[in-house]
N, C-alpha and C positions, 0 to 999 in steps of 0.2 A: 504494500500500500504506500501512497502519497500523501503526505498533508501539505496543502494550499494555506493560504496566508493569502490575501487578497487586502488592501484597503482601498474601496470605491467612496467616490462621493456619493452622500446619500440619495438625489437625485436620483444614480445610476444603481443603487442598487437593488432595485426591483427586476430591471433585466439583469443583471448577473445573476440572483439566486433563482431567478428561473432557469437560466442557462443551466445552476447545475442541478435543479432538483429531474430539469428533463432528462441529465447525461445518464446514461446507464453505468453504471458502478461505480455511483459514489454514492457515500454517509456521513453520518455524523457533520451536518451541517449545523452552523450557528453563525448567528449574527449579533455582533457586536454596535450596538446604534453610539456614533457618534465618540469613539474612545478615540482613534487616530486623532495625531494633530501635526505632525508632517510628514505627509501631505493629507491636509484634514479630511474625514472624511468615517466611513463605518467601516469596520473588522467585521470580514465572514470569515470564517476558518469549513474546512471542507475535506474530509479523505478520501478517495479515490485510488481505485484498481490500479497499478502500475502498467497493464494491459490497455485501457481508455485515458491513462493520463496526456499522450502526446495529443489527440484530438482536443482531449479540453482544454489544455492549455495555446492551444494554435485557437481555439474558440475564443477562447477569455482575451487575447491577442489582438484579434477583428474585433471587437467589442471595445477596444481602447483602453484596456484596463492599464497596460504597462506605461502609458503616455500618461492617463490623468490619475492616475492610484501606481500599487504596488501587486508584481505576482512573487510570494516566494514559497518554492517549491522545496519540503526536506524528504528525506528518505525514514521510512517506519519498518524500524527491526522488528517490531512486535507490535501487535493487535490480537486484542481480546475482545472480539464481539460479534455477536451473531449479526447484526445489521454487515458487518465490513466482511464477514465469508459471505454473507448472500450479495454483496457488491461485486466479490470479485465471481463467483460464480456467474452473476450475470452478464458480466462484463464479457466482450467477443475477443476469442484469443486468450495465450495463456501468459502471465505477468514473464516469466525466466526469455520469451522470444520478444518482449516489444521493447521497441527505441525509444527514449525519449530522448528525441532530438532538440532540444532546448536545453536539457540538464549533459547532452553528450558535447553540445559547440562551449556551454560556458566552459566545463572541463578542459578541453583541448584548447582551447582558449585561452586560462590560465596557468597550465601547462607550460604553452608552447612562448612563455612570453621570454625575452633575452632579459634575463635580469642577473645580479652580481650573485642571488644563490644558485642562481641557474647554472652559472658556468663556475663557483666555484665549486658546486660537486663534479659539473661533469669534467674539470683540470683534476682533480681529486681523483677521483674515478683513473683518467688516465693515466696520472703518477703510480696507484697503485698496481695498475696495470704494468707500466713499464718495468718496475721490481718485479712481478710474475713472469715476465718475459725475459728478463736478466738472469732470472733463478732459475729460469725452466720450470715454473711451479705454477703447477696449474690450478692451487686453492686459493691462489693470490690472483688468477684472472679472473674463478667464478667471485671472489668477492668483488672484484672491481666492475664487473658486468652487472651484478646486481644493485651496484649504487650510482650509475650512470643515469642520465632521469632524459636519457635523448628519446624514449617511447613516446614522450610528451608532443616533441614537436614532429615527428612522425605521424602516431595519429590525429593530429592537427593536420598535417596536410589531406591525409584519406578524406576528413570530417568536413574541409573547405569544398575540396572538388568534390565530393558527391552535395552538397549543400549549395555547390557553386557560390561560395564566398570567396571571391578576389586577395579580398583583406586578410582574412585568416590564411590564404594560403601562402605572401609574401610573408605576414609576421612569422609563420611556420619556418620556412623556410630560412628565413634572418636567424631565427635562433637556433638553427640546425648548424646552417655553416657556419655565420659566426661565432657559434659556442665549440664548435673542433677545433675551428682556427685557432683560437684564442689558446683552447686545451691543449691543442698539439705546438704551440708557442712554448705556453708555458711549461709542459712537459720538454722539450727539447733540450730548457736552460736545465730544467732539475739533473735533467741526463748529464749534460756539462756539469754542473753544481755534484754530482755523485763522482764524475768522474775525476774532480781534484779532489775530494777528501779519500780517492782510492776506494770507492766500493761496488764502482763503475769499472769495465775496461772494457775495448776493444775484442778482446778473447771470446768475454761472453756473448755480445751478437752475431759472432762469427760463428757460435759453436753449434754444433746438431741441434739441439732442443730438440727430443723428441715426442716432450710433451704440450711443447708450445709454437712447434714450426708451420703450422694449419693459422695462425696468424696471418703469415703472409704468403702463402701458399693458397690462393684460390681455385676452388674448381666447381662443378655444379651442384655438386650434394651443398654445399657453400651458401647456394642460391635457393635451394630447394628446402634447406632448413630454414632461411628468411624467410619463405613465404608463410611455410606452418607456423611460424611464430609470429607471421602478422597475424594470420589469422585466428591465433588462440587470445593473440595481443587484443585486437578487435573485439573481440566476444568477450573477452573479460574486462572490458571497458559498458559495453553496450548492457553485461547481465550485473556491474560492480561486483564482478571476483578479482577480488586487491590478489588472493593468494596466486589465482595462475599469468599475474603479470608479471609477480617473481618470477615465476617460474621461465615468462618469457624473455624478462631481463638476463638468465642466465645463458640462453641457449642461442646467443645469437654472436657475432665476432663482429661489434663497431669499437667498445671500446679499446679493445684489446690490439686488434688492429691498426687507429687512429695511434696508440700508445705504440706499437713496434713501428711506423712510419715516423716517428717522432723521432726514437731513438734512433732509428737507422739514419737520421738524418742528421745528425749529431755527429756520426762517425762516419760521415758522408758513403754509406752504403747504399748505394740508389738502386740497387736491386732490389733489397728486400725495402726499403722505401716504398718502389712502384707496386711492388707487389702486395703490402699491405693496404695503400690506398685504392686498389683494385678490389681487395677482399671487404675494403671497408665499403665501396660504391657499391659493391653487388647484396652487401646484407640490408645496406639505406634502400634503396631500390626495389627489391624483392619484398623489406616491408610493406612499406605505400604503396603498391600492386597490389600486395594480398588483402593492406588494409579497406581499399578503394572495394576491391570487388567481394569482400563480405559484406562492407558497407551494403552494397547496390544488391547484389541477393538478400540479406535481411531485409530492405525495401523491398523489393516485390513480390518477396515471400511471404511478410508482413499482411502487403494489399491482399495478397492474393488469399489468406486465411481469413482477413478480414470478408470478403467476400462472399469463400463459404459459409464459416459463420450466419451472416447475413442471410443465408440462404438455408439453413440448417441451425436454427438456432439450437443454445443450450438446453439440456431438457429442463434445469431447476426454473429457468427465466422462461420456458413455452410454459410448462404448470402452473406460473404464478400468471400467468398473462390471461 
């Protein structure tokens, strides 16, 4: 379930609670006359199906609520009530498959913004990286894979182009490459900075690694594991499963990558250089593919249940009809 927060002026709040006593699967309506005072106006408060919340909220939208009041939308770990199961029973579609596309743009949104925590984890991120890659240790990549936060503006970009936001997908894209830039900068120096206090050499990028040479060695398993981890990336955005976006932070070679092109550039190896930024461009890429096109099938998969539905209603919601 949803809980809505709404402040309309009172004028307008006769059509709003119409709006939602007609939506099908919502409860626990109340209206508050007159408590707002910026922007003045009545508190409804409202829960609804996570299933019908993208519709209602795109209703409440066309109704001007966001222009002359407030919509704010939270997430409900728990409900206790017979009204909110007969909400979501009636509601068409099942809550774990629908988008809402308003609470997936603000996410990606502020996600994908370039700011100083932004990129000090993800230079963070590739510092620890570059030790993983020095040590051949491969418990030092999956830590720094999982603290990288570049998923942000990746699914920002999916989220703009199937949304066709312009905006969101240059800001995307700013904090994409300029936060490697910056990362693979400032890892470069740390590599120099390691390599006069001796704990850096030459030897170590030279050497086999043979648990950390898939860094800069690309090939299409490479590519073919970015896309399943856009796609698990994607679904665990769209369903909020935090736990398998770790999971896809780990399984993918940007940061590890960005960090051995760093160091290899340091000790002017421009081999394993190209080859990391090769390995690096084919996991960015294969994300935003995969993320783009579960996007655009949950869209028409979405419609397309919505329809049957529509055509086949619930048995709880035909009985009560």
């Amino acid at each position: 379930m949803l809980h809505l927060r709404l402040i309309v002026p009172a004028d307008r709040t006769g059509e709003v609670t119409d709006l939602l006593e007609k939506t099908i699967g919502t409860a626990h309506l109340a209206v508050l006359p007159g408590v707002a005072r910026d922007p003045v106006g009545d508190v409804v408060l409202c829960d609804v199906a996570r299933e019908a919340g993208d519709e209602l909220i795109g209703a409440l939208r066309e109704l001007g609520v966001a222009e002359y009041g407030a919509i704010t939308v939270e997430r409900m770990d728990l409900t206790l009530s017979a009204s909110a199961d007969r909400a979501e029973e009636e509601a068409p579609g099942e809550g774990a498959d629908a988008v809402v596309w308003e609470e997936l743009t603000d996410i990606t949104h502020e996600e994908s913004t370039f700011s100083i925590t932004y990129v000090a984890f993800l230079s963070v991120a590739t510092m620890l990286a570059a030790c993983g890659v020095m040590l051949d240790n491969a418990i030092l990549i999956v830590g720094a894979m999982a603290v990288g936060p570049e998923f942000g503006p990746l699914a920002g970009i999916s989220t703009a182009l199937v949304q066709r936001a312009p905006r969101l997908v240059w800001r995307s894209l700013w904090a994409l490459v300029g936060g490697f830039a910056a990362a693979m900068v400032l890892t470069a120096g740390f590599a120099w900075l390691m390599d006069v206090f001796g704990l850096f050499n030459e030897a170590m990028i030279e050497a086999p690694r043979p648990n950390t040479a898939f860094v800069w060695q690309p090939d299409w398993m490479s590519f073919v594991v970015a896309l399943l981890a856009g796609i698990a990336g994607t679904l665990s955005l769209t369903s909020a499963k935090s736990g398998a976006l770790i999971g896809v932070a780990i399984s993918v070679t940007t940061v590890p990558a960005a960090a051995n092109a760093a160091v290899a550039f340091s000790y002017s190896d421009y081999n394993q250089m190209t080859g990391s930024i090769q390995q690096l461009l084919a996991n960015l890429g294969g994300i935003v593919l995969a993320g783009t096109l579960t996007l655009l099938a949950q869209k028409a998969l979405w419609m397309a249940a919505l329809r049957w539905y529509a055509a086949h209603p619930k048995p709880s919601a035909a009985a009560d009809a």
